[in-house]
N, CA, C and O of each residue as an XYZ file, in Angstrom:
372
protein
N       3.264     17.671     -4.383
C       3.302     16.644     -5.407
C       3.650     15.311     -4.752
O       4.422     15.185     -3.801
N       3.034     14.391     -5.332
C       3.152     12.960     -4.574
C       4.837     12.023     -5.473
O       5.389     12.037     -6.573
N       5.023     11.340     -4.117
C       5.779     10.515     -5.134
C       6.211      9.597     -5.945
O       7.318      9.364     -6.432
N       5.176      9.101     -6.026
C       4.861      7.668     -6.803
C       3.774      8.787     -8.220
O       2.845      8.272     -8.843
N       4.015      9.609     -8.333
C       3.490     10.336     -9.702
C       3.773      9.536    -10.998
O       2.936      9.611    -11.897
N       4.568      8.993    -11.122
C       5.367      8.395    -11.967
C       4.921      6.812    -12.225
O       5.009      6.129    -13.246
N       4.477      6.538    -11.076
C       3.886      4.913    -11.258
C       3.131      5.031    -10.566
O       3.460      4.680     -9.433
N       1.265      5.722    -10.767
C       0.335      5.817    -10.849
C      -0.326      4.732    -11.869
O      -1.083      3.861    -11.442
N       0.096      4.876    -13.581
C      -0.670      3.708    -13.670
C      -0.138      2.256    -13.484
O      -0.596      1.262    -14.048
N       0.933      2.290    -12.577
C       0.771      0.634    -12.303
C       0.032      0.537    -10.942
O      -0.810     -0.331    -10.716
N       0.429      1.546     -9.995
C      -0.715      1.658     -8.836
C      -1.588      1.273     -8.939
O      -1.800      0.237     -8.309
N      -3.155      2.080    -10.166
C      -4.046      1.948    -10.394
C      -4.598      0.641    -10.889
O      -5.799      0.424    -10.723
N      -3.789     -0.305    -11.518
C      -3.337     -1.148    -11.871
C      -3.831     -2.220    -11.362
O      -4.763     -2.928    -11.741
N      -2.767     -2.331     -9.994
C      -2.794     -3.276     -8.995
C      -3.918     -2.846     -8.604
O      -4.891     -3.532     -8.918
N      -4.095     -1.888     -7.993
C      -5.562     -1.601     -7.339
C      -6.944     -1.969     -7.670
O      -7.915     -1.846     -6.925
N      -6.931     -2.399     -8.779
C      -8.192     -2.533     -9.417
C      -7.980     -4.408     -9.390
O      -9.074     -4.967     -9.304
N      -6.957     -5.233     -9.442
C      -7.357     -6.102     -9.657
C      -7.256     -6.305     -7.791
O      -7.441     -7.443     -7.361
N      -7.072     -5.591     -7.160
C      -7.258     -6.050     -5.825
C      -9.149     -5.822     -5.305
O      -9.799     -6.259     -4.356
N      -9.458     -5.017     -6.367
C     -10.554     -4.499     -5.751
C     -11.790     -6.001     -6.576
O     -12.791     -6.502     -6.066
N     -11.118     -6.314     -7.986
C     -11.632     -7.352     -8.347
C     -11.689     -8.613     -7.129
O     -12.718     -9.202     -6.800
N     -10.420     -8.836     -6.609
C     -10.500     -9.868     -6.083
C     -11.122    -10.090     -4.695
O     -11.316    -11.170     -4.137
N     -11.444     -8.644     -4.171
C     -12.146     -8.160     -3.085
C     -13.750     -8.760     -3.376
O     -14.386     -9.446     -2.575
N     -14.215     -8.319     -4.719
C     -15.064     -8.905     -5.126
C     -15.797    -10.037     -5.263
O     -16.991    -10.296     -5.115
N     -14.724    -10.730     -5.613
C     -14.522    -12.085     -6.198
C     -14.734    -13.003     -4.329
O     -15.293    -14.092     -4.198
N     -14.204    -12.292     -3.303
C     -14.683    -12.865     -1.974
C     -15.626    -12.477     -1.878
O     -16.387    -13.436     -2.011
N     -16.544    -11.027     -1.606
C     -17.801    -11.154     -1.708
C     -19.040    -12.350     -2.453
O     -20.004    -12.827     -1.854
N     -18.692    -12.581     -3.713
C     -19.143    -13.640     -4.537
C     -18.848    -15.076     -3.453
O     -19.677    -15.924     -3.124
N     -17.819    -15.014     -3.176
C     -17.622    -16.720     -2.254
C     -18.809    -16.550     -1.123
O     -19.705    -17.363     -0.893
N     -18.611    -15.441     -0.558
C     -19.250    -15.239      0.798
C     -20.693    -15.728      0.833
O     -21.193    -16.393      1.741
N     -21.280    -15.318     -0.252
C     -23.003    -15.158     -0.677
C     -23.132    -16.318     -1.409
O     -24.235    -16.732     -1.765
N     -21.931    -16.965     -1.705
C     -22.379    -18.609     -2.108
C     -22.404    -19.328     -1.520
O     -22.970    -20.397     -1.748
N     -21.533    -18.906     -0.081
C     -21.382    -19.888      0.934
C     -19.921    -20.929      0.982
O     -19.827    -21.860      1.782
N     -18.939    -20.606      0.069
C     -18.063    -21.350     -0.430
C     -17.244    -21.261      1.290
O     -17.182    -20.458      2.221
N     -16.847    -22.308      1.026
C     -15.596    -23.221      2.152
C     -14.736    -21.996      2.734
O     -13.958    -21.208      2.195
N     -15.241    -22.173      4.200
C     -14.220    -20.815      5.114
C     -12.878    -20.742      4.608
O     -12.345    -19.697      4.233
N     -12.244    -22.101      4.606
C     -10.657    -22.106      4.481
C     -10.452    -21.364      3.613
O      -9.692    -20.415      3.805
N     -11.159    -21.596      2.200
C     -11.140    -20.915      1.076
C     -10.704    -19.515      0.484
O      -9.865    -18.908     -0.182
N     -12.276    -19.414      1.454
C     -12.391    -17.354      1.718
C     -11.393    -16.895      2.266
O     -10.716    -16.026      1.717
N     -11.083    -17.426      3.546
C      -9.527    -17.145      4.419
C      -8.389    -16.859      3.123
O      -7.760    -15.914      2.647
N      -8.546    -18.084      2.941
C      -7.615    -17.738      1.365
C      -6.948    -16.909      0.673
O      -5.767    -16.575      0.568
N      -8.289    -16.538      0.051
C      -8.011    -15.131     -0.888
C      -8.097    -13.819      0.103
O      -7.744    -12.744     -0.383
N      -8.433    -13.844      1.118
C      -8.492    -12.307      2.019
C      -7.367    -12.592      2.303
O      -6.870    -11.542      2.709
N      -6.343    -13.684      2.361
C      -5.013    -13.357      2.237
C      -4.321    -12.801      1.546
O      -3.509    -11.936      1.874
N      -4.540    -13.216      0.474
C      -3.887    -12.863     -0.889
C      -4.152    -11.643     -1.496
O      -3.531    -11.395     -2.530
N      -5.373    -10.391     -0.840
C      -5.816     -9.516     -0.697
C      -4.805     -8.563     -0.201
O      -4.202     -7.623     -0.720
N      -4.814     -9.357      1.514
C      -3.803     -8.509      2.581
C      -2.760     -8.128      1.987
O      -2.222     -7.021      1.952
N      -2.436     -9.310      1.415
C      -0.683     -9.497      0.741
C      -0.212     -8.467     -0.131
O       0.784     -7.760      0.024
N      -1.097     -8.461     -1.129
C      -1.161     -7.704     -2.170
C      -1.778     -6.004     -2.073
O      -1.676     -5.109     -2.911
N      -2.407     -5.991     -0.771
C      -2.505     -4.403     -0.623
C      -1.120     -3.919      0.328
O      -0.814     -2.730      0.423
N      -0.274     -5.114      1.068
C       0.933     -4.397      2.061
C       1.900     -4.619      0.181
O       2.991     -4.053      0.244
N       1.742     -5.035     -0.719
C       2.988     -4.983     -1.341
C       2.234     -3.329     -2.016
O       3.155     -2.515     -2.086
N       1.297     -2.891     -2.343
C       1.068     -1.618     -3.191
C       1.605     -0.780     -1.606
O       2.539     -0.020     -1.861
N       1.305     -0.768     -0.428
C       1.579      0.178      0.561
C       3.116      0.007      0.346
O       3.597      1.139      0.312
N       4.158     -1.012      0.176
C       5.396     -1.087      0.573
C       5.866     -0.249     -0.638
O       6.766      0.569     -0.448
N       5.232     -0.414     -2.086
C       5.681      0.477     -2.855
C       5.662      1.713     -2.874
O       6.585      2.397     -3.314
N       4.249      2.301     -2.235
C       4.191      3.615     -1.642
C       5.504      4.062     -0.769
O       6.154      5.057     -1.087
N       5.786      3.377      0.177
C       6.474      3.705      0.778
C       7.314      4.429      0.384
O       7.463      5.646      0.495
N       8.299      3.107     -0.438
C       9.535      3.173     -1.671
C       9.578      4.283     -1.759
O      10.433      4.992     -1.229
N       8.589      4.685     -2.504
C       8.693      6.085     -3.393
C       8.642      7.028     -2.497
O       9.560      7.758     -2.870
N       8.111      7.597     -1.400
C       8.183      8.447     -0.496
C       9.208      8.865     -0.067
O       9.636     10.007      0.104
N       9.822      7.353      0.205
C      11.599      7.776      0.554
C      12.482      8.303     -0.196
O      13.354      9.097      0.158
N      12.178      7.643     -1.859
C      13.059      8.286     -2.292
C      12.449      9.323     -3.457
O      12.886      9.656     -4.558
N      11.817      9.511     -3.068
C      11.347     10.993     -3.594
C      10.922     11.870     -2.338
O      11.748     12.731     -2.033
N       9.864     11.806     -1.618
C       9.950     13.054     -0.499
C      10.336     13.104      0.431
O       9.886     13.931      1.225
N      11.334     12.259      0.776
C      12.104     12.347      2.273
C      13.897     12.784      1.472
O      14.783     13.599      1.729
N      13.732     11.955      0.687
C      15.180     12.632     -0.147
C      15.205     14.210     -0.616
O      16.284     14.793     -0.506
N      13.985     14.987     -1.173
C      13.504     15.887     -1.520
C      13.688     16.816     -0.218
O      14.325     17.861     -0.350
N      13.179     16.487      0.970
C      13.101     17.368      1.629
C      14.652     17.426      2.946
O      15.022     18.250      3.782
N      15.188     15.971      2.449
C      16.564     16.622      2.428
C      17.396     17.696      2.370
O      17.840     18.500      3.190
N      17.511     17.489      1.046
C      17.493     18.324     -0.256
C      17.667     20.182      0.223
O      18.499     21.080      0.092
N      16.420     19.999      0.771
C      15.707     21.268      1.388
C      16.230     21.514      2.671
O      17.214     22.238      2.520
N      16.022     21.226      4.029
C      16.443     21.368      5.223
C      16.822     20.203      5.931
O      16.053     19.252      5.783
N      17.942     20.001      6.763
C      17.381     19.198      8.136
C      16.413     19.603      8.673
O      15.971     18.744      9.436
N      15.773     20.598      8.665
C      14.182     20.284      9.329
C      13.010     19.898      8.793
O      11.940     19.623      9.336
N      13.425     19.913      7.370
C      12.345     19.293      6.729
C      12.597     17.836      6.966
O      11.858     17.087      7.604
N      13.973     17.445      6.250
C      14.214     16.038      6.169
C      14.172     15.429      7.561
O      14.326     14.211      7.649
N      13.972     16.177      8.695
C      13.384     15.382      9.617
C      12.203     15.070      9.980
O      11.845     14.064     10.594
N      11.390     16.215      9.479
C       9.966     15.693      9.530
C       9.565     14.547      8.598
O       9.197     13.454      9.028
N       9.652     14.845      7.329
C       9.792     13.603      6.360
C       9.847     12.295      6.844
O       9.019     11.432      6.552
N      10.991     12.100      7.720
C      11.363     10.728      8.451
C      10.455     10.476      9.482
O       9.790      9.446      9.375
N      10.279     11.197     10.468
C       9.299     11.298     11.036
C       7.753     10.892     10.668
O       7.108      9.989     11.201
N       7.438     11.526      9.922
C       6.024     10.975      8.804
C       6.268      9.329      7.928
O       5.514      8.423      7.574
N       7.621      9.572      7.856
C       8.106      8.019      7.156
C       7.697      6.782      8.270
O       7.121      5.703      8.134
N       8.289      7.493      9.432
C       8.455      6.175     10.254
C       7.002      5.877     10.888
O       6.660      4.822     11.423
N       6.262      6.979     10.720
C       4.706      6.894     11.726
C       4.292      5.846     10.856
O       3.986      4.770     11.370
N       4.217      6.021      9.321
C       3.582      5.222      7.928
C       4.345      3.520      8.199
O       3.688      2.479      8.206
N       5.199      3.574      8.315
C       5.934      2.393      8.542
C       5.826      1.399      9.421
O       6.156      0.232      9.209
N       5.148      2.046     10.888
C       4.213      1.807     11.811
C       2.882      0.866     11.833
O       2.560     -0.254     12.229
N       2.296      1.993     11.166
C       0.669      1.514     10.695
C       0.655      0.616      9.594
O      -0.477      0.175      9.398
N       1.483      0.208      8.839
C       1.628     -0.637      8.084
C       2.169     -1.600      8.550
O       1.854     -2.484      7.753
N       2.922     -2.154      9.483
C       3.112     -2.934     10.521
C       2.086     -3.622     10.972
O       1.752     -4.749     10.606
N       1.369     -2.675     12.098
C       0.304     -3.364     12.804
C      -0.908     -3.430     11.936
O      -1.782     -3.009     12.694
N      -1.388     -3.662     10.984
C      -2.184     -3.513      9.661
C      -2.270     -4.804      9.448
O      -2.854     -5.227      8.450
């Protein structure tokens, strides 16, 4: 079971207006609109997909790394382990 179960529909949420606004640069692109511009919003893209990943995170920690606490030090070390790889790639991202 995942742990952001619980705030799925705000996930879905965000996701969709990110995917709008993903869009919404395609549309600049094929009009030709002002680089700075486009730069712009593929910021505001980036931004807004590391804040849905940072919430992922959130919830991981404190639902399946707390969970598997819970359960073993050997779980709750893998957990962290998987925490910190995710924490990583979202970094260099």
């Amino acid at each position: 079971m995942s742990g952001y179960q619980e705030s799925t529909a705000a996930y879905l949420t965000r996701l969709r207006r990110i995917e709008g606004q993903v869009r919404g640069i395609q549309r600049m692109v094929a009009e030709d609109v002002y680089c700075i511009d486009v730069l712009t919003q593929i910021s505001a893209v980036t931004k807004a997909l590391h804040a849905v990943g940072l919430g992922l995170l959130e919830d991981h920690l404190a639902h399946c790394v707390v969970g598997a606490a819970r359960e073993s030090d050997e779980a709750a070390a893998a957990k962290v382990t998987e925490a910190s790889a995710a924490i990583a790639r979202l970094l260099h991202s």
